[in-house]
FITOR-914051 format. One record per residue: residue in three letters; chain; x negated, z negated, y of N, C-alpha, C in turn. Coordinates in nm, 4 decimals. Example, Ala and Ser with C-alpha at 12.3 -4.5 7.8 and 13.67 -1.06 7.14 Angstrom:
REM residues 2
type: Ala	mol: A	n_px: -1.3190	n_pz: -0.7800	n_py: -0.5690	ca_px: -1.2300	ca_pz: -0.7800	ca_py: -0.4500	c_px: -1.3200	c_pz: -0.7800	c_py: -0.3300;
type: Ser	mol: A	n_px: -1.2850	n_pz: -0.7080	n_py: -0.2250	ca_px: -1.3670	ca_pz: -0.7140	ca_py: -0.1060	c_px: -1.2900	c_pz: -0.7870	c_py: 0.0030;
***
This chain:
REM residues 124
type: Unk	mol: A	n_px: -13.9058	n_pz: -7.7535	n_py: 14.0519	ca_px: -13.8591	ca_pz: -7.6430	ca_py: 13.9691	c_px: -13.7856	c_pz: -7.5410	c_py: 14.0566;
type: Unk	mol: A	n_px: -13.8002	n_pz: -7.3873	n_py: 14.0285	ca_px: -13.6964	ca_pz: -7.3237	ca_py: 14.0963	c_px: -13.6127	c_pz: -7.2539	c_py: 14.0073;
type: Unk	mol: A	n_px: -13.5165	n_pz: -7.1778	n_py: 14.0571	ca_px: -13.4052	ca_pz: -7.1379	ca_py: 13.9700	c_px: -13.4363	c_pz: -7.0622	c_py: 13.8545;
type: Unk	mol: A	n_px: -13.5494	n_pz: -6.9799	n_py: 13.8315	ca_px: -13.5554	ca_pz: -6.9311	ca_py: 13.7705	c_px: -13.6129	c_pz: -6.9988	c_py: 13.6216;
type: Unk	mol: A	n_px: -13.6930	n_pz: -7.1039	n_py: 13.6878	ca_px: -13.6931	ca_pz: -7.2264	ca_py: 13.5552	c_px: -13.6395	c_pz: -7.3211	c_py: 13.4963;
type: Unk	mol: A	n_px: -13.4860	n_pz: -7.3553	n_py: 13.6163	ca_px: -13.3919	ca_pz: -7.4363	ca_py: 13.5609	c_px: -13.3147	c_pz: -7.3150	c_py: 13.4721;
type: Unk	mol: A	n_px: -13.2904	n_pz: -7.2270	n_py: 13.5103	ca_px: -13.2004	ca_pz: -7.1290	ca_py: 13.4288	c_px: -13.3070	c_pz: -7.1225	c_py: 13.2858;
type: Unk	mol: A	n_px: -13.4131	n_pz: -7.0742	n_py: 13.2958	ca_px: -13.4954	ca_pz: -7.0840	ca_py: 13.1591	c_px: -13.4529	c_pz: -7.1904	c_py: 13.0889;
type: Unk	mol: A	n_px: -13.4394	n_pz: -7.3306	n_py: 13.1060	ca_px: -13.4344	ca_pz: -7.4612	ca_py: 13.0393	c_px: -13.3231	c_pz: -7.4687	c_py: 12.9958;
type: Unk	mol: A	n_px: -13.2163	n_pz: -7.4247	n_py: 13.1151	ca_px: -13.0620	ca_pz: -7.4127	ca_py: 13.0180	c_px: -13.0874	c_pz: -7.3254	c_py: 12.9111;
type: Unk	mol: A	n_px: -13.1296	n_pz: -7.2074	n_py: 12.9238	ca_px: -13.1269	ca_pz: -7.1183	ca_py: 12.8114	c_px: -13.1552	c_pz: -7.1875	c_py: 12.6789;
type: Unk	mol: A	n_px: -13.2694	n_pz: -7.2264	n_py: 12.7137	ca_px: -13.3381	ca_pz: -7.3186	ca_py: 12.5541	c_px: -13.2702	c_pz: -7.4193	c_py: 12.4990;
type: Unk	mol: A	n_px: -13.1580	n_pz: -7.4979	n_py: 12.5835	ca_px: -13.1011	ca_pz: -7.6094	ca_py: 12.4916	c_px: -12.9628	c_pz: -7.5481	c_py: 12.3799;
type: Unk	mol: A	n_px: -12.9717	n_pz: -7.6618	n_py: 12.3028	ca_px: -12.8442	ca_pz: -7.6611	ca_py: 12.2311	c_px: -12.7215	c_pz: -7.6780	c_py: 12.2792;
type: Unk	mol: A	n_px: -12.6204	n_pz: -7.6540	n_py: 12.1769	ca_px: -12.5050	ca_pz: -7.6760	ca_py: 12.2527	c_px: -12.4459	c_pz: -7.7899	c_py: 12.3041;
type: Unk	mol: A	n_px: -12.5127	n_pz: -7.8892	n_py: 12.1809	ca_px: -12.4782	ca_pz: -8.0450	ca_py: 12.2470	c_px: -12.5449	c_pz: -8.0836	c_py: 12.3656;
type: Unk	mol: A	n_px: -12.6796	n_pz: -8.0294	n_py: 12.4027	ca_px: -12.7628	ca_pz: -8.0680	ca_py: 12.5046	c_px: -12.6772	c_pz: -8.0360	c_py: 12.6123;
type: Unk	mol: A	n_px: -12.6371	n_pz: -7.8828	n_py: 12.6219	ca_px: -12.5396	ca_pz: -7.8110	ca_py: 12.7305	c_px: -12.4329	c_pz: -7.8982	c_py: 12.7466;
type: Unk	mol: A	n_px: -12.3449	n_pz: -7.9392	n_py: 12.6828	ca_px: -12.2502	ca_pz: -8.0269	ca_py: 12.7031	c_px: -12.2791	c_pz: -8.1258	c_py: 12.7635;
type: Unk	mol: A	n_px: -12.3811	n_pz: -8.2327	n_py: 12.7360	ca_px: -12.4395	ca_pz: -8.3342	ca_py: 12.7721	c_px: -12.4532	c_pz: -8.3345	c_py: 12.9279;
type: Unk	mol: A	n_px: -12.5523	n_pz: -8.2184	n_py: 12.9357	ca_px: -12.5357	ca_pz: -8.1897	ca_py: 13.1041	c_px: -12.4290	c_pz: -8.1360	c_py: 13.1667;
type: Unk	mol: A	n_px: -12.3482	n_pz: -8.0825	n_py: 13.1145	ca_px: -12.1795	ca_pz: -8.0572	ca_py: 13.1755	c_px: -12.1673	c_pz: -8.1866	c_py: 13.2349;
type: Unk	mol: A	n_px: -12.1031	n_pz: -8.2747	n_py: 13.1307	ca_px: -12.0888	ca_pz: -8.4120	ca_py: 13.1396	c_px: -12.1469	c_pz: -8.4776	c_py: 13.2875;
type: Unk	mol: A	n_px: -12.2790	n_pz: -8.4517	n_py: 13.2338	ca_px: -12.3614	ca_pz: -8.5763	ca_py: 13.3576	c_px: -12.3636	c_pz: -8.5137	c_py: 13.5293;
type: Unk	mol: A	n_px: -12.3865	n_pz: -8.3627	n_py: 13.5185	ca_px: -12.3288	ca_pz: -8.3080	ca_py: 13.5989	c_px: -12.1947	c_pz: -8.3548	c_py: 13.6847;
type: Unk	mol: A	n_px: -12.0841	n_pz: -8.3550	n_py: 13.6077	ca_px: -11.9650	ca_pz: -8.3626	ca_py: 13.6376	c_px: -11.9475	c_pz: -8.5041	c_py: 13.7086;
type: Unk	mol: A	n_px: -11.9787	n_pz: -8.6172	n_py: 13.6111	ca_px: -12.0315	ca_pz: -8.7243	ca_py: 13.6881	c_px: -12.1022	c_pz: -8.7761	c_py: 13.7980;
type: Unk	mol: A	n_px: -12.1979	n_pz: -8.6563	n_py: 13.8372	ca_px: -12.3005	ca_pz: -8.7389	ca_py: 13.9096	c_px: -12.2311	c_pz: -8.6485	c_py: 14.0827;
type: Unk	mol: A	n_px: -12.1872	n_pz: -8.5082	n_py: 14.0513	ca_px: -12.1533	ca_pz: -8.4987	ca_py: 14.1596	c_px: -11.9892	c_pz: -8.4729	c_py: 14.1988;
type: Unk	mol: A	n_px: -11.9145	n_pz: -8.5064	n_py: 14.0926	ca_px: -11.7535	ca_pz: -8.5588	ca_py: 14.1441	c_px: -11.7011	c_pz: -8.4353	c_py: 14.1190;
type: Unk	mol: A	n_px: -11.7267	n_pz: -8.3367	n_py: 14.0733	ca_px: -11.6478	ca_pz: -8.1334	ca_py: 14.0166	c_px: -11.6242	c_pz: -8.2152	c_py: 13.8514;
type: Unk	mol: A	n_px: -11.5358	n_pz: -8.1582	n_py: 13.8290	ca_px: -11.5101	ca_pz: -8.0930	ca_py: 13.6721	c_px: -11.4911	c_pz: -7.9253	c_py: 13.6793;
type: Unk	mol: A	n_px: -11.5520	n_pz: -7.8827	n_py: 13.5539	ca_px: -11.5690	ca_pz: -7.7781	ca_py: 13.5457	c_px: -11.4685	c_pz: -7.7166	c_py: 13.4752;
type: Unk	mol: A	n_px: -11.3818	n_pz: -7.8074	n_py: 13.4392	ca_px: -11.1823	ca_pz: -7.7316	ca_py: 13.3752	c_px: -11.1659	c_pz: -7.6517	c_py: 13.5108;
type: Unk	mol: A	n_px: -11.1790	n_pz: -7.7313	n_py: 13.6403	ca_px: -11.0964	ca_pz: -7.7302	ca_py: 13.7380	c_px: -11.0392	c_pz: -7.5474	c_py: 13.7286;
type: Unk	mol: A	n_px: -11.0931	n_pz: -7.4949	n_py: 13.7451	ca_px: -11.1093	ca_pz: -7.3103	ca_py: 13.7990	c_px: -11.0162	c_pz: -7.2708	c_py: 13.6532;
type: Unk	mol: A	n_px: -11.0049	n_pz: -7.2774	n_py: 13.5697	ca_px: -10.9103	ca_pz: -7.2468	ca_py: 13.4311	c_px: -10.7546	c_pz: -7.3178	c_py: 13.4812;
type: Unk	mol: A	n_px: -10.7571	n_pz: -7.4167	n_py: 13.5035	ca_px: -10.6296	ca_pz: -7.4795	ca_py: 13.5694	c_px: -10.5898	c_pz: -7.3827	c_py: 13.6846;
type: Unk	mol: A	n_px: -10.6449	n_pz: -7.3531	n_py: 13.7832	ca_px: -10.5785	ca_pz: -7.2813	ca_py: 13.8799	c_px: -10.6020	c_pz: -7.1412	c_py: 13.8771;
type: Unk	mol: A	n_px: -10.6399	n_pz: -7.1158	n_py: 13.7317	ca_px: -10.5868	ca_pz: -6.9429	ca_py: 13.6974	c_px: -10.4837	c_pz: -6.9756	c_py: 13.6412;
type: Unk	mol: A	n_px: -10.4798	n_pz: -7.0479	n_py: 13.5532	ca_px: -10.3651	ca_pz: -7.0499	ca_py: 13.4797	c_px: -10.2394	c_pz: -7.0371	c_py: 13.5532;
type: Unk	mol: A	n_px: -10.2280	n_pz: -7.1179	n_py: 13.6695	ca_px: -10.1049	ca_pz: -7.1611	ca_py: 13.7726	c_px: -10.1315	c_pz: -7.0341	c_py: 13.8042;
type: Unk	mol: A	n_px: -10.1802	n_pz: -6.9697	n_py: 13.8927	ca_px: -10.1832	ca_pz: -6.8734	ca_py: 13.9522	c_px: -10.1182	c_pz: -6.7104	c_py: 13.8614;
type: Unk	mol: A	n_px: -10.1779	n_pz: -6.7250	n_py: 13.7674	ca_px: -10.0847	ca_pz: -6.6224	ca_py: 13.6939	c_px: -9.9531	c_pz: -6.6503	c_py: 13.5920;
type: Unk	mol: A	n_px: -9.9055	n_pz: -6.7470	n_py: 13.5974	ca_px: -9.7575	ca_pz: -6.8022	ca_py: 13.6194	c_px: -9.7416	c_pz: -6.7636	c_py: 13.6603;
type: Unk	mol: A	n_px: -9.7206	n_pz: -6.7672	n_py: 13.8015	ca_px: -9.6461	ca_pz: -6.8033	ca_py: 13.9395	c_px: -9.5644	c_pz: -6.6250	c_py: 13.9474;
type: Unk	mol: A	n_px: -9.6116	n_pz: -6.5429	n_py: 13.9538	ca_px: -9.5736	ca_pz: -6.3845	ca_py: 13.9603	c_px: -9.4834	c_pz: -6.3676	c_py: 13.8533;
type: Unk	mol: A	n_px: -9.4625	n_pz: -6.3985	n_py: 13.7209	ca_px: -9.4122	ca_pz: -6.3803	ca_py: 13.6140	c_px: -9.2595	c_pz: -6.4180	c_py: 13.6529;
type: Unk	mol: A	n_px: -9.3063	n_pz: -6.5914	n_py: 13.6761	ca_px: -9.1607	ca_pz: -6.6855	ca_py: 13.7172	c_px: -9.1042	c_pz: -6.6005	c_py: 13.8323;
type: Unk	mol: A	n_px: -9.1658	n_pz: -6.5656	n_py: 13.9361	ca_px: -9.0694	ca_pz: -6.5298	ca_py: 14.0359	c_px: -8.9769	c_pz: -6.4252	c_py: 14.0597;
type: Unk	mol: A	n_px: -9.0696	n_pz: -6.3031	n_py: 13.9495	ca_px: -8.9581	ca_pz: -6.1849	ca_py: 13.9566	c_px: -8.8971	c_pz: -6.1118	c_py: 13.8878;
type: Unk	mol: A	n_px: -8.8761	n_pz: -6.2475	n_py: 13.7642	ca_px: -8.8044	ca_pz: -6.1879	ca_py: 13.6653	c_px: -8.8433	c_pz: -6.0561	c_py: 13.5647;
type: Unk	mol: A	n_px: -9.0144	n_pz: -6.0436	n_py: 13.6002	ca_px: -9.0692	ca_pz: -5.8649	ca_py: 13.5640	c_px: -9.1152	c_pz: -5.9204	c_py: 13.4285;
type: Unk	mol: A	n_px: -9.1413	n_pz: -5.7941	n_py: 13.3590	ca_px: -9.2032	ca_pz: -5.7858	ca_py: 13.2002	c_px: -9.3008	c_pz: -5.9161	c_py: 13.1872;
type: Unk	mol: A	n_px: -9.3358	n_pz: -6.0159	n_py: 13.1382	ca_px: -9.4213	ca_pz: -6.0445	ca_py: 13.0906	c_px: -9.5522	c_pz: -5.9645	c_py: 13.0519;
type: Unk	mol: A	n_px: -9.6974	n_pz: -5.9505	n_py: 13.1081	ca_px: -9.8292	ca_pz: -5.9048	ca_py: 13.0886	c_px: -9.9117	c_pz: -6.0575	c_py: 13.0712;
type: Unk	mol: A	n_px: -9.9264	n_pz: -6.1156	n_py: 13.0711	ca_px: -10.0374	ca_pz: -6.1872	ca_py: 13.0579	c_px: -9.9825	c_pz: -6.3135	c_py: 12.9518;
type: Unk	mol: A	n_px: -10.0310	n_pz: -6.3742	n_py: 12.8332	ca_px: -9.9878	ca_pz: -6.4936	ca_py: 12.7644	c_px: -10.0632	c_pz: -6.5693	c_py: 12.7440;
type: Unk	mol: A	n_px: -10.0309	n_pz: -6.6806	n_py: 12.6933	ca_px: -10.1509	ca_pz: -6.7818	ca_py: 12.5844	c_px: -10.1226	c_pz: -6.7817	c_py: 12.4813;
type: Unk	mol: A	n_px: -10.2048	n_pz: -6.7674	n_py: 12.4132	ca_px: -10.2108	ca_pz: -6.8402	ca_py: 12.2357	c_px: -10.2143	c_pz: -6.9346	c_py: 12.2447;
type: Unk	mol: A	n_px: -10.1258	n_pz: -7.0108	n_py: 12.1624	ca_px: -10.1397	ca_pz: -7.1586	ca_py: 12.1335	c_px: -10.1642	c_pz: -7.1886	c_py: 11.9745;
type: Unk	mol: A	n_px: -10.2515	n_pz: -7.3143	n_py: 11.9555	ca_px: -10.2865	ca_pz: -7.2858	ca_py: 11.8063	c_px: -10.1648	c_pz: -7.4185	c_py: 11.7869;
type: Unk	mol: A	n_px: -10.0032	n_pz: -7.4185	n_py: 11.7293	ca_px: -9.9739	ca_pz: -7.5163	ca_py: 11.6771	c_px: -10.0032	c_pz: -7.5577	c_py: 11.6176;
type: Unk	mol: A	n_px: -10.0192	n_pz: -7.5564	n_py: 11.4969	ca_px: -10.0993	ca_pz: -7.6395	ca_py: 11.3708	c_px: -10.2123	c_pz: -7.5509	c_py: 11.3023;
type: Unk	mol: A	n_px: -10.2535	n_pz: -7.6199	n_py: 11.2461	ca_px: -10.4179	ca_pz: -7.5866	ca_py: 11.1619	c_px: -10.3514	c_pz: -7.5531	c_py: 11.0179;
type: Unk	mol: A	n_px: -10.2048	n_pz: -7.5942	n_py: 10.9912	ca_px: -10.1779	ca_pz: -7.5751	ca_py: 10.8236	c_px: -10.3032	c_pz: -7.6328	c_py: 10.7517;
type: Unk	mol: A	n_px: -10.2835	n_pz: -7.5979	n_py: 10.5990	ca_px: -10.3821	ca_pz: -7.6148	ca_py: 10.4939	c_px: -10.4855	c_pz: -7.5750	c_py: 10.4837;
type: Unk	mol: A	n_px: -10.4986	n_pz: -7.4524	n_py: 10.5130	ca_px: -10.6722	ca_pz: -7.4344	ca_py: 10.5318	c_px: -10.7338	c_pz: -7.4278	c_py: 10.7267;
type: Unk	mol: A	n_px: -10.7407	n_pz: -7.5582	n_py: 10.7209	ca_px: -10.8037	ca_pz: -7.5912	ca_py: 10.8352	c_px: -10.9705	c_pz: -7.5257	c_py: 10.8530;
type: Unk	mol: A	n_px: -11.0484	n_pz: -7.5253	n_py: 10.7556	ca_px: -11.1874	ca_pz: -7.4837	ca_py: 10.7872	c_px: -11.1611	c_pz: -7.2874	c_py: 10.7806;
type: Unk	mol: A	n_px: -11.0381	n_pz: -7.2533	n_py: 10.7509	ca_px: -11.0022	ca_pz: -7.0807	ca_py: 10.7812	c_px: -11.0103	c_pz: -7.0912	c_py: 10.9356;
type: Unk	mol: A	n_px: -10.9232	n_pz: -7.1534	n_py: 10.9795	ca_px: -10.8712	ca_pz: -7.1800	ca_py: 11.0885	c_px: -10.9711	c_pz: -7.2063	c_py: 11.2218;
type: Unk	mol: A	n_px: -11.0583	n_pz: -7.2965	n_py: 11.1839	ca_px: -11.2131	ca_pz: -7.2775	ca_py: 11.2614	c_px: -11.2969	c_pz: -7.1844	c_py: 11.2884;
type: Unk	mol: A	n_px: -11.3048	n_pz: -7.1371	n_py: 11.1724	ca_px: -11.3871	ca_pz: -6.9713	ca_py: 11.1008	c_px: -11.3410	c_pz: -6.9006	c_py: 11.2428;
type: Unk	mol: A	n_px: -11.1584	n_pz: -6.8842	n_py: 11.1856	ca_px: -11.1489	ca_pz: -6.7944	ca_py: 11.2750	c_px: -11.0956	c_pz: -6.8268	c_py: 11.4177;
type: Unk	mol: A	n_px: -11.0569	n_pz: -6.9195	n_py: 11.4720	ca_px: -11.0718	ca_pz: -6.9686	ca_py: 11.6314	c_px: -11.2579	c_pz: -6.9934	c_py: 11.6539;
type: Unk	mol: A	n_px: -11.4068	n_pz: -7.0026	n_py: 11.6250	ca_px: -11.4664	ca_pz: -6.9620	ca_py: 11.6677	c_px: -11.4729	c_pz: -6.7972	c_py: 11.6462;
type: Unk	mol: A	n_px: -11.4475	n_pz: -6.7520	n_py: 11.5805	ca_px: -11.5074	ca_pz: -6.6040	ca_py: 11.6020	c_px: -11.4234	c_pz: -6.4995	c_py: 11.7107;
type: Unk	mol: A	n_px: -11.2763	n_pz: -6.5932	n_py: 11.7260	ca_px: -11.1960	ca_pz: -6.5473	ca_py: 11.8743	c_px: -11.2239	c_pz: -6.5927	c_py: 12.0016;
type: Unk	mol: A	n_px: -11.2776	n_pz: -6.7076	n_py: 11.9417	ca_px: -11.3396	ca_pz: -6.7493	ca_py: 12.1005	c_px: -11.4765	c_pz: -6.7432	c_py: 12.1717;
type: Unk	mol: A	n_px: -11.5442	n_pz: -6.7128	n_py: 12.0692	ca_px: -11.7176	ca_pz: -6.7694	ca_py: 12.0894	c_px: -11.7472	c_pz: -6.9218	c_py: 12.1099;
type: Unk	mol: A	n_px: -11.6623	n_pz: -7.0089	n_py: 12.0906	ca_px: -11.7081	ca_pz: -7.1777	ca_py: 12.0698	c_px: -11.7972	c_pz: -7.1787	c_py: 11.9768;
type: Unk	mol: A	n_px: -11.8648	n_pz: -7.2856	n_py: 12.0117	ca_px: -11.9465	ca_pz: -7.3389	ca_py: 11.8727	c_px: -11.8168	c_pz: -7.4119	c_py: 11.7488;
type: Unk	mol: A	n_px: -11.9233	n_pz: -7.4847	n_py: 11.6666	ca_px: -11.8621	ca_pz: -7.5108	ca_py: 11.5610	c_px: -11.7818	c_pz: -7.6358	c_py: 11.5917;
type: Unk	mol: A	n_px: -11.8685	n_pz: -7.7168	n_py: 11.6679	ca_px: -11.7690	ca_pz: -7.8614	ca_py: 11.7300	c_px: -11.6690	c_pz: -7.8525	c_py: 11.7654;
type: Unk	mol: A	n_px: -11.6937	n_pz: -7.7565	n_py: 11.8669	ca_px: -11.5851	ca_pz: -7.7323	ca_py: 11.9939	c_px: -11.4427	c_pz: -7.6549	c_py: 11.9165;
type: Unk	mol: A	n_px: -11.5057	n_pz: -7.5261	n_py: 11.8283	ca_px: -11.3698	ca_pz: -7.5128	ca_py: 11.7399	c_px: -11.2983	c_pz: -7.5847	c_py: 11.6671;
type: Unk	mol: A	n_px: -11.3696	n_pz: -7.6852	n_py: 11.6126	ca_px: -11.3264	ca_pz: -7.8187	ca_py: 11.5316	c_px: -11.1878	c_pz: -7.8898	c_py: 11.5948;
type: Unk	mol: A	n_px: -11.2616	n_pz: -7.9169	n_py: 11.7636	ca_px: -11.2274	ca_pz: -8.0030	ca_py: 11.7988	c_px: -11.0288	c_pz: -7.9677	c_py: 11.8834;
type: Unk	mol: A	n_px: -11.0827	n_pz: -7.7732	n_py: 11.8703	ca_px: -10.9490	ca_pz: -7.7453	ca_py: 11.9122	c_px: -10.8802	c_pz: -7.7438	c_py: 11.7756;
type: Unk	mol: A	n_px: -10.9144	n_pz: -7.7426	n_py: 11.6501	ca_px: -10.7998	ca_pz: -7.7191	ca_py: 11.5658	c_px: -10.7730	c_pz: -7.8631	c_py: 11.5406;
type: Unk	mol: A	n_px: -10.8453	n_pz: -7.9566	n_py: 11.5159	ca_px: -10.7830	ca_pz: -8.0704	ca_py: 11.5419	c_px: -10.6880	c_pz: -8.1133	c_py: 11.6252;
type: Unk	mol: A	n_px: -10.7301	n_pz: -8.0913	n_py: 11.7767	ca_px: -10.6203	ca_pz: -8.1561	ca_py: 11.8772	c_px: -10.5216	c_pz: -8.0662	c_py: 11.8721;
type: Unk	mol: A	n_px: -10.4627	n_pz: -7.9666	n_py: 11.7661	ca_px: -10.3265	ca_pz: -7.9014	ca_py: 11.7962	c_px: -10.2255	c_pz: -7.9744	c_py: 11.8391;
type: Unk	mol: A	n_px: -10.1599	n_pz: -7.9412	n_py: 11.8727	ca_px: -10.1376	ca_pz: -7.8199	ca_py: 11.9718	c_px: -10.2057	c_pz: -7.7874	c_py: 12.1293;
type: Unk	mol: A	n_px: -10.2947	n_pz: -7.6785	n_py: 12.0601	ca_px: -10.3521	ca_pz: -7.6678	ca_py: 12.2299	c_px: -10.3783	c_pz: -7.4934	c_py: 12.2127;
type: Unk	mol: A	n_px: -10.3855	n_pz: -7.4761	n_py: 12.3776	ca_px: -10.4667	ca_pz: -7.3441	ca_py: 12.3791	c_px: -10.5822	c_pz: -7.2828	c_py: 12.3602;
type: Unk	mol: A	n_px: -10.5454	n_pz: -7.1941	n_py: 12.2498	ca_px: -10.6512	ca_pz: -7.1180	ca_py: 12.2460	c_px: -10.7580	c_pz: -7.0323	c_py: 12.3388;
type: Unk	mol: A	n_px: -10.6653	n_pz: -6.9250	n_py: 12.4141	ca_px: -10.6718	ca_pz: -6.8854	ca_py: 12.5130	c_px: -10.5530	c_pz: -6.8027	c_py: 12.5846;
type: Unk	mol: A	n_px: -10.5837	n_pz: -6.7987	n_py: 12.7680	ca_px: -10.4584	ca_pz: -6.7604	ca_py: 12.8121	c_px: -10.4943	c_pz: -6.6961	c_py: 12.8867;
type: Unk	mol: A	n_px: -10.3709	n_pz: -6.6510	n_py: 12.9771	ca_px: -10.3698	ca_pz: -6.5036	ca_py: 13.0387	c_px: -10.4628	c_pz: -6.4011	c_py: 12.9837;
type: Unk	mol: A	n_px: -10.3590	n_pz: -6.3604	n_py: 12.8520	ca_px: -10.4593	ca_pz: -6.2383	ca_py: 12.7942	c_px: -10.3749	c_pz: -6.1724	c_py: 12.7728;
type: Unk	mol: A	n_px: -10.3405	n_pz: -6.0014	n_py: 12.7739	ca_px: -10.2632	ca_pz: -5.9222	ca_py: 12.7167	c_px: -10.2281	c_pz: -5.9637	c_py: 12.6188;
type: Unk	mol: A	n_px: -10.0648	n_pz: -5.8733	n_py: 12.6146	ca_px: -9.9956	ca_pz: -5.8173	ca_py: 12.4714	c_px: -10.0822	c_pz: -5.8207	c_py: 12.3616;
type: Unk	mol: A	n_px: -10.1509	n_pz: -5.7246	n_py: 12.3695	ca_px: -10.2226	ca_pz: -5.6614	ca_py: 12.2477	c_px: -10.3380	c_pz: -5.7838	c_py: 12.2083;
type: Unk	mol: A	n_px: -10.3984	n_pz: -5.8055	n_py: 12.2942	ca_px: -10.4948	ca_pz: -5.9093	ca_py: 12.2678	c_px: -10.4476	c_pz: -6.0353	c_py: 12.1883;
type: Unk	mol: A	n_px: -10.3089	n_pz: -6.0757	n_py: 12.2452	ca_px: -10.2815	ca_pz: -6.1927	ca_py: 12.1983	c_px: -10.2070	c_pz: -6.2096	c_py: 12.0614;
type: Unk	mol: A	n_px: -10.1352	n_pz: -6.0809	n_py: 12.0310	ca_px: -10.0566	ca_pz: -6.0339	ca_py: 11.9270	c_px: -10.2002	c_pz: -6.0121	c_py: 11.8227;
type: Unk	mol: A	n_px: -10.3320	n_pz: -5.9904	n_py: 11.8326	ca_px: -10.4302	ca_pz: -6.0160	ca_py: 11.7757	c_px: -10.4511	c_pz: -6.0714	c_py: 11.6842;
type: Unk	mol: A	n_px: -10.5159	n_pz: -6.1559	n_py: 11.8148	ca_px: -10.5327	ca_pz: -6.3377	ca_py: 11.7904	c_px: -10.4404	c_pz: -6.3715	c_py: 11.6961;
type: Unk	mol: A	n_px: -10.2940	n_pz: -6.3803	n_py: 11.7371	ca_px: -10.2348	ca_pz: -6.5031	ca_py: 11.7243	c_px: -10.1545	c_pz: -6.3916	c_py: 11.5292;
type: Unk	mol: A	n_px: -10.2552	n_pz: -6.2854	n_py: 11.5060	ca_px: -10.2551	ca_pz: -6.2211	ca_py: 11.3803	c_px: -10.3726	c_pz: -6.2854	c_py: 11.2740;
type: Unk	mol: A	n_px: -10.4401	n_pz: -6.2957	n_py: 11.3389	ca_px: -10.6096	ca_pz: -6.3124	ca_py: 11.2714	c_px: -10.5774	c_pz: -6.4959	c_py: 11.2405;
type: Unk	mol: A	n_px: -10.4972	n_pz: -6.5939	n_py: 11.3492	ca_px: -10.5030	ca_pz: -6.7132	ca_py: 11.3050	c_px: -10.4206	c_pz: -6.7182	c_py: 11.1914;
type: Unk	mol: A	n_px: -10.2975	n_pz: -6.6757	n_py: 11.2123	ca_px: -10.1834	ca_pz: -6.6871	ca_py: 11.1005	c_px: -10.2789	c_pz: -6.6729	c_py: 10.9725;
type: Unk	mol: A	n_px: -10.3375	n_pz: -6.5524	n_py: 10.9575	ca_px: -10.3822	ca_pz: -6.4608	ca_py: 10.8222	c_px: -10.4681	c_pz: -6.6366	c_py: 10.7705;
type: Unk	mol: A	n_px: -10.5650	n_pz: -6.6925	n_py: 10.8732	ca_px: -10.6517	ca_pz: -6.7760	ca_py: 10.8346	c_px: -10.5684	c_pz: -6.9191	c_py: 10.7494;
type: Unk	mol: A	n_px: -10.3972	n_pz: -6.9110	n_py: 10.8308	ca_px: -10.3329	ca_pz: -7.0028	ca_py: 10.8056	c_px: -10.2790	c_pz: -7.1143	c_py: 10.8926;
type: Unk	mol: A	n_px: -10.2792	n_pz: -7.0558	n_py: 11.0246	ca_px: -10.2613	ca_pz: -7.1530	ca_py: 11.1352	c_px: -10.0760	c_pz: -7.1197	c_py: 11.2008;
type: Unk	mol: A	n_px: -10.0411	n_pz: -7.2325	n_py: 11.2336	ca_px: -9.8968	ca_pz: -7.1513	ca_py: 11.3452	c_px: -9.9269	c_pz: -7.1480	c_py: 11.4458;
type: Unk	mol: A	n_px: -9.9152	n_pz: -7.0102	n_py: 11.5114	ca_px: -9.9457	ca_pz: -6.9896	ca_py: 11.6262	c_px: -9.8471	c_pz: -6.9314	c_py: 11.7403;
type: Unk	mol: A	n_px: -9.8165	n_pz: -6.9410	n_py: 11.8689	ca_px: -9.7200	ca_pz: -6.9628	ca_py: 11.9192	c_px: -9.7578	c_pz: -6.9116	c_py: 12.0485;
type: Unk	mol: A	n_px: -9.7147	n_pz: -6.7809	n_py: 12.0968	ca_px: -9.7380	ca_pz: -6.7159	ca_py: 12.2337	c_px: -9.6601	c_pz: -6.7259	c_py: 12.3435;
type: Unk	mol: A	n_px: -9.7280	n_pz: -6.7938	n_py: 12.4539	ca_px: -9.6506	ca_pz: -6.8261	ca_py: 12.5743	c_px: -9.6592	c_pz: -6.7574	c_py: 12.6907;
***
C-alpha cells in the first residue's frame, strides 16, 4: 500500500474503527498520542506562572454534567467536534477538560453554551 491508500482507508472507517487503530497503533509501537496535548499544555503554563502577566490562554473544565446530562453532550460535541461516545465519555468522567489554552472570548463561550445546556463549568 502507499500513502495515498492508507490515508484513503483511514478516511472510510468509523469512529470506533479509528480509535481501534489509535489503540493498536499506540501499542504496537510504544507513542501515545495524548503525549503532544500534555506538553502544550505545560508549555503554555509555564509563561503565565512566571510573570505574573494577564492571563490569555485557559481551559474549560466541564465540572459536572447537572440534570440534563444528554444537553450537556449535545452541547460538548458541538464545541468540540467529538463523536457521540467520546462526548459521553467526557461528561461522564467530570471533572475533566474540555478544552485548553483557548482565549478569553472563546472560553467565556464555551463555558456560556455548557452552563445554558446545564453543566458547571469552571475556567482555569
Amino acid at each position: 500500500m502507499n500513502k495515498d491508500q492508507i490515508l484513503e482507508a483511514i478516511e472510510n472507517m468509523t469512529v470506533l474503527e479509528l480509535s481501534e487503530l489509535v489503540k493498536a497503533m499506540e501499542e504496537k509501537f510504544g507513542v501515545s498520542a495524548a503525549a503532544p496535548v500534555a506538553v502544550a499544555a505545560v508549555g503554555g503554563a509555564a509563561p503565565a506562572a512566571a510573570g505574573g502577566e494577564e492571563k490569555t490562554e485557559f481551559t474549560v473544565v466541564l465540572a459536572a454534567a447537572g440534570d440534563k446530562k444528554i444537553n450537556v453532550i449535545k452541547a460538548g460535541r458541538e464545541a468540540t467536534g467529538l463523536g457521540l461516545k467520546e462526548a459521553k465519555e467526557l461528561v461522564d468522567g467530570a471533572p475533566k477538560p474540555v478544552k485548553e489554552n483557548v482565549g478569553k472570548a472563546e472560553a467565556e463561550e464555551l463555558k456560556k453554551k455548557l452552563e445554558e445546556a446545564g453543566a458547571t463549568v469552571e475556567l482555569k
